[in-house]
N, C-alpha and C positions, 0 to 999 in steps of 0.2 A: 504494500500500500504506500501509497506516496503521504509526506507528512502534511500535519493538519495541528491546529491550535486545538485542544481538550478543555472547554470550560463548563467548570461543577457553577449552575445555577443555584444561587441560596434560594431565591425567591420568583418568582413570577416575572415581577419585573424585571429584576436579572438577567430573565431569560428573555424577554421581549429587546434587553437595550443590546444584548449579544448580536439577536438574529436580524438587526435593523443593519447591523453594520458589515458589507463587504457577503461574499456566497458564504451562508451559515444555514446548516442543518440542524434539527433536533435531535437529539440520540435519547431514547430508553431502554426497552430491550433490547433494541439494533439487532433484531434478528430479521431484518428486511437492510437496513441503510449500510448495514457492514458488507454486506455481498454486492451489494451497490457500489462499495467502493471499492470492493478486494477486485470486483473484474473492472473495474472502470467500465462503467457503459454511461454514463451520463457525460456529453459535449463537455461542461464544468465541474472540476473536481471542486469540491466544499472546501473552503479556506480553514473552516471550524465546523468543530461539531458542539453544538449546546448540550450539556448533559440536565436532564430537569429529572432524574431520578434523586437527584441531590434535594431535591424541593421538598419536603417537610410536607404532609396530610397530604395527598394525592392518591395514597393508595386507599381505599376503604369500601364496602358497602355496610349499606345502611338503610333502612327506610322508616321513612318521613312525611307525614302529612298525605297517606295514599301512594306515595312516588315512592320507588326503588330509587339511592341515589350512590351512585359508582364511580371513585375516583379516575380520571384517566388512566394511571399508573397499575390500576387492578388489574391481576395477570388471568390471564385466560383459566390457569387451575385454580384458583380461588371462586372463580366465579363458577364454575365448573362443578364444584364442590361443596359448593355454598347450600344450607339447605333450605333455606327462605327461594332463591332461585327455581330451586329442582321444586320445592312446591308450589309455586306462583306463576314463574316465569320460566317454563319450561324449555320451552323453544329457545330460550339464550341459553340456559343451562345445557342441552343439547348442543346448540353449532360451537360454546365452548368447550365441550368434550370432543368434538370429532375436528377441531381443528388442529392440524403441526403433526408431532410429535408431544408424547410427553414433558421430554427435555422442553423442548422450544414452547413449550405450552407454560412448563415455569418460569421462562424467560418473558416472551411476549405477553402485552400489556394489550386491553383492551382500545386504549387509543390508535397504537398502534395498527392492532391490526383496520380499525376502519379507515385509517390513513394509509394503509401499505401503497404501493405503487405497481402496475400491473403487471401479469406474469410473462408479456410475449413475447416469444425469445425473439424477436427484430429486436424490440427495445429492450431485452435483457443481453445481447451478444456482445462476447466481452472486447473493451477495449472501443466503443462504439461503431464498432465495425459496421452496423447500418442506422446511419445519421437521418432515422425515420421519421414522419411527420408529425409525429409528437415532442421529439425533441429541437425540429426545426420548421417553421413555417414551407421552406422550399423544399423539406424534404418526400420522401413517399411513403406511402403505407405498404409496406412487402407484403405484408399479410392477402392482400387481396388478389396478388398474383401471385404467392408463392403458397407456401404449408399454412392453412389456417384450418387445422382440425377442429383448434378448440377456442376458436374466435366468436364473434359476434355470429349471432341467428336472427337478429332486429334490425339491422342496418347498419351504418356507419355515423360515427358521431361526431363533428365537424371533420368528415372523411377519414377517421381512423375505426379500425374494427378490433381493437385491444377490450376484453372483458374486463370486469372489475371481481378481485379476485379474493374477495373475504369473507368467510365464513359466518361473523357476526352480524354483518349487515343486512341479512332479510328479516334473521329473529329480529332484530330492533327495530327493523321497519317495521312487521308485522304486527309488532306489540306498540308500535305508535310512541318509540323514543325521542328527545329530542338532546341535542349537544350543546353542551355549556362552554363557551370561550372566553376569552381574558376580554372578547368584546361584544358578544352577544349569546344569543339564546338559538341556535336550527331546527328546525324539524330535521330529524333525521332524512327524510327521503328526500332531502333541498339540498341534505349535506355534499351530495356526491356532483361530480363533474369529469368531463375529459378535455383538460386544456390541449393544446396543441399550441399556443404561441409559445415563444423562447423563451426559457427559464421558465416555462411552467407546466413542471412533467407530472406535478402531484394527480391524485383523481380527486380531490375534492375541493369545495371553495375555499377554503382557509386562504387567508393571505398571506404573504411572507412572515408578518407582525405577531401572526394569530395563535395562540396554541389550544389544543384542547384541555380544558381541565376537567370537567365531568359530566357523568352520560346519566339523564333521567329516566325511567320509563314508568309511567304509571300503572299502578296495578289494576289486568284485566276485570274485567268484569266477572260479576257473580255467574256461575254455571259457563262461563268458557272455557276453552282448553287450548293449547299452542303444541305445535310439533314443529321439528325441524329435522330434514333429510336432504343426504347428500349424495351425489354421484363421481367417484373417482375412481381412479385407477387404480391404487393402493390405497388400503383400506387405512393406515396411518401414513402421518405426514403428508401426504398429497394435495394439490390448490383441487379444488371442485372442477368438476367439466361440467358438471349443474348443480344447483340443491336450492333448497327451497326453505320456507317457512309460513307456516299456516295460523290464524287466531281465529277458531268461528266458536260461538255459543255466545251466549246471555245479549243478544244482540247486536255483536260485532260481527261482521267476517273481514277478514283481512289475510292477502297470500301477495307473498313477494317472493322471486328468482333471483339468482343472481349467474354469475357467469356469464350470463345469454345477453348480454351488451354491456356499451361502457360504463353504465352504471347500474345499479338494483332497477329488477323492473318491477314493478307492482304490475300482477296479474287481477285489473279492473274488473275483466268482463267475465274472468271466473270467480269471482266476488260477487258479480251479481247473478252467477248460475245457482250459485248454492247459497246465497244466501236466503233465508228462513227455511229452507230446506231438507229433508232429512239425507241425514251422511248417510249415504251406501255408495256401492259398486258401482250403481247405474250413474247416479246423481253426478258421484265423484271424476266419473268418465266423463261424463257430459262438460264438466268446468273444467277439462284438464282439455278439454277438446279448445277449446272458448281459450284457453290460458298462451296456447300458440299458434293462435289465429293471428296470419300476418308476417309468422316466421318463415324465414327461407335461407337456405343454402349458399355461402361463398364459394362454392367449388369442391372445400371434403370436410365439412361439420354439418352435414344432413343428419345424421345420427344423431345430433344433439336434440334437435327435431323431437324424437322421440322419447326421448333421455328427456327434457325439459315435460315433454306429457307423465310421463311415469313419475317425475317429481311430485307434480304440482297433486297429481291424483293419491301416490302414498303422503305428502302432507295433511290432505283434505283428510282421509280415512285417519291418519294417527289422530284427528280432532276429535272421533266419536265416541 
């Protein structure tokens, strides 16, 4: 790795008057930002990396006034483990158990993982060997004429077909989270983005300035249920090639995908298939149908096609 300035943030601000000055990265678990920088694929190496694991009260859960409330810093096995979670808030408790590895599940922090940066090896090839168009306006999307197995099924999102690659993100959409920053309040499903201008490879809107501190979600409703299912290749450790997350009962229905484009999809119109509906086989078919209506093939991720039906339909049923 090439050298970098190492700053322990005592405080928030700290970390905000770091990241204002000169290319500055945040680091916590860095089990996404350290590979980032071991193969060099980003145009600009980070001058500094902020450390905000230094920061004082960020790691916690807790709940408050109805809400779950979860430090940034909270690592996927806590959450994972937690038993308020596993009885309330299942679906998180779920996609924190089935993401990483164990190891990297002690490391990675929930901020983290909603901030990671996408899996595609154009824009993961080391050393930037392809200057794609997400790292540079003039550049191309290879994905769309070369290998894109496990690319976009929706389209392209200011012309790049890179998926968004985290496991947390549908349970918290589905549960109707929202993200707390040093400068506002997101709805989760607002959170995500796929920039393509220079110097802005992250997937979400954060701004350079911005850090996440902590993720709310309130507690579902009486008589709901939440599931969350995944589709990979190996059954540990592996990024998703689809998965899903499901919240129907006591009046809600809520289901979000992710993988299948640049950002979480919320699956609307199988929301309204099943919703006041009884969950069975027929029903659950019927919205899984509805869920990728519209999806289509770049050339060799037609599979996913169905792989995205099978999710959304085993979500639906784990709700019953």
């Amino acid at each position: 790795m090439r050298r970098f300035e190492h700053i322990d943030a005592k405080n928030i601000s700290d970390a905000i008057s770091a990241l204002s000055t000169g290319s500055a990265k945040i680091i916590a678990g860095g089990t996404d930002l350290l590979g980032i920088m071991k193969f060099e694929i980003l145009p600009e190496y980070p001058e500094s990396l902020v450390n905000i694991k230094a920061i004082p009260d960020l790691d916690y859960i807790q709940e408050e006034g109805g809400v779950l409330k979860m430090g940034a810093l909270t690592t996927l096995k806590d959450i994972a483990s937690n038993t308020t979670i596993n009885n309330k808030y299942v679906a998180l408790a779920q996609a924190a158990d089935r993401a990483a590895s164990p190891n990297l599940r002690s490391m990675g922090t929930i901020g983290g993982n909603i901030c990671q940066e996408t899996r595609c090896w154009y824009y993961r090839s080391k050393h930037n060997h392809f200057n794609c168009l997400k790292k540079n306006q003039q550049g191309l999307c290879y994905a769309l004429i070369g290998d894109n197995r496990y690319h976009s099924i929706f389209g392209a999102t200011n012309g790049c077909v890179c998926v968004n690659p985290s496991d947390l993100a549908p349970a918290l959409i589905a549960l109707g989270a929202t993200v707390v920053t040093n400068k506002r309040e997101i709805a989760i499903a607002d959170f995500f983005d796929v920039k393509v201008a220079p110097n802005k490879s992250a997937m979400t809107v954060l701004e350079q300035d911005e850090i996440v501190t902590e993720i709310q979600v309130p507690t579902p409703p009486s008589g709901a249920k939440s599931a969350f299912v995944k589709f990979a290749i190996r059954k540990s450790i592996d990024f998703p090639i689809v998965n899903c997350a499901a919240l129907i009962g006591g009046g809600a229905t809520s289901i979000c995908m992710n993988a299948v484009a640049g950002k979480p999809r919320k699956a609307t119109t199988a929301e309204q298939s099943i919703a006041g509906k009884e969950i069975n086989e027929a029903n659950a078919t019927a919205a899984a149908e509805e869920a990728v209506k519209g999806a289509m093939d770049i050339g060799k991720n037609k599979f996913k096609i169905q792989i995205a039906k099978a999710m959304v339909k085993q979500a639906i049923l784990a709700c019953k």
